[in-house]
N, C-alpha and C positions, 0 to 999 in steps of 0.2 A: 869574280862574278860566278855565282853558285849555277852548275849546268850538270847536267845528266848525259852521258852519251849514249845514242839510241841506235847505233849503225854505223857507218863511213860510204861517202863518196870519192873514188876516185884515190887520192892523198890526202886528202882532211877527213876528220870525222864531222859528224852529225849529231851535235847537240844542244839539248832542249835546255834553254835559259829559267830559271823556276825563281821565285823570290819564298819563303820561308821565314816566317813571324811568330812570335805569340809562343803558348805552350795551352795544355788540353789536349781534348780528341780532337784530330786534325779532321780541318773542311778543305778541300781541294775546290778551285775555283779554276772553270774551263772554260773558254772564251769564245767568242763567234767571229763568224767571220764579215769584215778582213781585217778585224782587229787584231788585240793582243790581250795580257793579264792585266795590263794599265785602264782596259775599261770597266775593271771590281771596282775603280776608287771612290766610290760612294758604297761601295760595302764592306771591303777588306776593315774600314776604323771601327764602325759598328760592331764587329764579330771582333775583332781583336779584344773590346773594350768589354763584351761578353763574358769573354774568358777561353776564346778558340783558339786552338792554333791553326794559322790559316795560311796555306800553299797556293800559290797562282803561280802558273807557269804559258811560256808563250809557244803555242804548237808550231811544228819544223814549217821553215816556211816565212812564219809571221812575227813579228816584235823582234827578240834578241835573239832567239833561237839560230840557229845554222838554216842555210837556204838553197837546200839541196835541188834536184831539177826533176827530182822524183819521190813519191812516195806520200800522192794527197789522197788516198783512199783510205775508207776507213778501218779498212783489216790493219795496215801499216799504222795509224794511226790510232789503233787501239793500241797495239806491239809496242807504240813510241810510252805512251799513259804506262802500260804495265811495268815497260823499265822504270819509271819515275816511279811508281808505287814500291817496286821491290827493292830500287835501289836506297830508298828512303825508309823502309821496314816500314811503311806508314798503317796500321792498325786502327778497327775501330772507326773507319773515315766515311763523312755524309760528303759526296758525291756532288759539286751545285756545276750543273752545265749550262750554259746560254746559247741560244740558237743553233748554229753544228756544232757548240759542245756537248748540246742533249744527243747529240748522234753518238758523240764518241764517248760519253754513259751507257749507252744502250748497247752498242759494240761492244762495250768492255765485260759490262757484267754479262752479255751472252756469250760471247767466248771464254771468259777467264773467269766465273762466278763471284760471289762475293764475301767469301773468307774474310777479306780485307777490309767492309764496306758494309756499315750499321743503317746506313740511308741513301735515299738519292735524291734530287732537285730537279726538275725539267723545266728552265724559262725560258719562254719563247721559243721553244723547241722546235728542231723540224723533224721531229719523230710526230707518229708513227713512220708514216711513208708519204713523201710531200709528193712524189710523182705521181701524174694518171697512168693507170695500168686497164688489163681487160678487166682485174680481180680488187681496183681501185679507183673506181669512178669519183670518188671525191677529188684525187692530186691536181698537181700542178701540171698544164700542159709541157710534154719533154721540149717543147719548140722555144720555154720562156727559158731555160738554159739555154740553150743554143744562141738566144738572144744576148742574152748579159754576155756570154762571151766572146760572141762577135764584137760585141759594143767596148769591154775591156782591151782587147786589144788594138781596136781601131783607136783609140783615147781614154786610156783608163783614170787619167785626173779629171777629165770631164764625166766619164759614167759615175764614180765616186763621190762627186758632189752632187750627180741627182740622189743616185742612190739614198746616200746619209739622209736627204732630203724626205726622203719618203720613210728611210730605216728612223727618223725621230717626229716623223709626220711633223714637221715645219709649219706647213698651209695652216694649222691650225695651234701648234705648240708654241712657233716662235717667242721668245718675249716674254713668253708667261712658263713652260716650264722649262726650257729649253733658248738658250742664247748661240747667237749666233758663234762665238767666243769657244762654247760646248763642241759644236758643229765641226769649226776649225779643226779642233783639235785632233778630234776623231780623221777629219781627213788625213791631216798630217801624221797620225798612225799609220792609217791605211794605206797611204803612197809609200812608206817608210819597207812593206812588205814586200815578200819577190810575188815580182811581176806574172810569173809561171804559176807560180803557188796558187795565187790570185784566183787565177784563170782554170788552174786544173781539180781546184776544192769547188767548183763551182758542178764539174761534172758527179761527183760524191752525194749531190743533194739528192738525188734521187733516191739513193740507198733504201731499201726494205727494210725498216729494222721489227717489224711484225711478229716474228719471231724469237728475238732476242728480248721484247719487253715481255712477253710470255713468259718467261724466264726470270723475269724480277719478283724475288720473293720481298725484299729488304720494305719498311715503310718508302713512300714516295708521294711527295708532292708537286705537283703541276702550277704553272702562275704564266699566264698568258691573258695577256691586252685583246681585247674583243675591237680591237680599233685596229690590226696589224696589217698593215699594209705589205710587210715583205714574206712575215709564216702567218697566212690567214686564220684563225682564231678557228673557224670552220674543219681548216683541215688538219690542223693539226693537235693545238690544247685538248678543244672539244672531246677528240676522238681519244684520245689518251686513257680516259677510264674504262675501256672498253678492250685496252689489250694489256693492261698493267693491275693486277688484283688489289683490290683497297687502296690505289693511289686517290687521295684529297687534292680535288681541283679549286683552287683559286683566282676567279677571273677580276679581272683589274679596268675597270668602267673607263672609257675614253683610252684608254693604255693603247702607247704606239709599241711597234716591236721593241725600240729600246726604253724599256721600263726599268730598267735598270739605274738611268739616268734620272727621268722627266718622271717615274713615279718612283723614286728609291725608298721612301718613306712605307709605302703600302708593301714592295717588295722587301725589304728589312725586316718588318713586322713580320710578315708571315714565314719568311726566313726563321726570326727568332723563336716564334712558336713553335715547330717543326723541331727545330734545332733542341729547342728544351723538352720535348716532347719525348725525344729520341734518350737525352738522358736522364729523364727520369724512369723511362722504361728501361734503362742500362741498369738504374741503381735499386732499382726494383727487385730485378731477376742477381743485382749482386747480394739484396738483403735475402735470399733464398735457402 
């Protein structure tokens, strides 16, 4: 089982489970939470078939990865990403994050810039900054965290099945782009994570990353559902071109936060454009 070690707790080490396909410029795919890299699989075939070579890995914590009882913030968890880049020599890489993995894009290339990294992806992001602050009257109230992790630890297989509920908007998906079969599935990911992790990635959402998109030079694309029940479309996608220079926003009509899924067809596409975008402007500046 291919893994990266990012640290050590205790006697055991801490490491990050990654799967590794294809050959090309590599696409790292970054996963939200409380999933793992298991929910690319309506993109990983697509991009292989491309001609990508395409990295998923599952963050400490969640999927295969080691589940340590510390270290869900995103300074550590950028730390965790840059081991897997350098350990991998990986060159040349478009960047695709979904929900807190657009966090831990934004973390990465504002601390460790992008040497390494020709592009980035933000879907469903919760960048910029999903908290309200004095200096962020659009965010999230800090009380709606406090909520979900109340509710996690009082019954986390009961908060998980609303949650999913709302993270693939059900009320109106079910049946049509979204089964219930889909739904399942995804929970029994999400149970499958530690319970801690769960619970202490959830204080992380608040993070500023304001600053750190400032800092993105690389092309960037945005693709966020105007339908998001969990990253409101409002506070997050929207605002996106306004801290990231020439990032292309992509909004996806009816799209619930997981568009990944229930619109994979519209997210692929614009995936693929982006993606070929990227290398034809590589082989441009190599005809030089």
């Amino acid at each position: 089982m291919p893994q990266v070690t990012v640290g050590k707790e205790n006697s055991g080490p801490i490491e990050l489970y990654y799967e590794d396909h294809g050959s090309g410029d590599p696409v790292v795919l970054i996963h939200g939470w409380p999933l793992s890299g298991a929910s690319w699989e309506r993109q990983v075939t697509p991009l292989l078939e491309a001609g990508h070579r395409v990295i998923a890995y599952d963050r400490r914590g969640f999927g295969r990865s080691s589940k340590p009882s510390s270290g869900y913030d995103y300074d550590t968890l950028s730390t965790d990403f840059d081991k897997l880049m350098t350990t991998l020599n990986l060159r040349d890489v478009t960047l695709v994050g979904f929900s807190m993995g657009g966090g831990e894009i934004a973390r990465y290339l504002g601390a460790y810039g992008a040497d390494r990294v020709k592009g980035a992806v933000f879907i469903s992001a919760i960048t910029p900054y999903f908290a309200k602050a004095h200096d962020n009257p659009e965010g999230a109230d800090p009380s709606l965290f406090d909520g979900i992790q109340t509710a996690l630890r009082a019954d986390r297989p009961a908060f998980l099945t609303k949650f999913l509920a709302a993270f693939y908007n059900a009320d109106v998906l079910k049946g049509k782009l979204v089964s219930d079969d889909a739904m399942r599935m995804s929970w029994t990911v999400a149970i499958e994570a530690s319970a801690k992790a769960t619970v202490d990635c959830v204080s992380a959402w608040g993070t500023d990353f304001r600053a750190d998109l400032k800092q993105i030079e690389v092309p960037t694309l945005v693709i966020h559902g105007d339908a998001d029940k969990i990253v409101p479309f409002p506070i997050a996608g929207k605002r996106m071109p306004q801290f990231v220079k020439n990032a292309k926003l992509v909004v996806i009509e009816g799209g619930p936060h997981a568009i990944l899924w229930t619109h994979a067809e519209q997210v692929n596409r614009a995936l693929a454009d982006f993606l070929a975008g990227l290398q034809s402007t590589k082989a441009m500046k190599a005809a030089r």
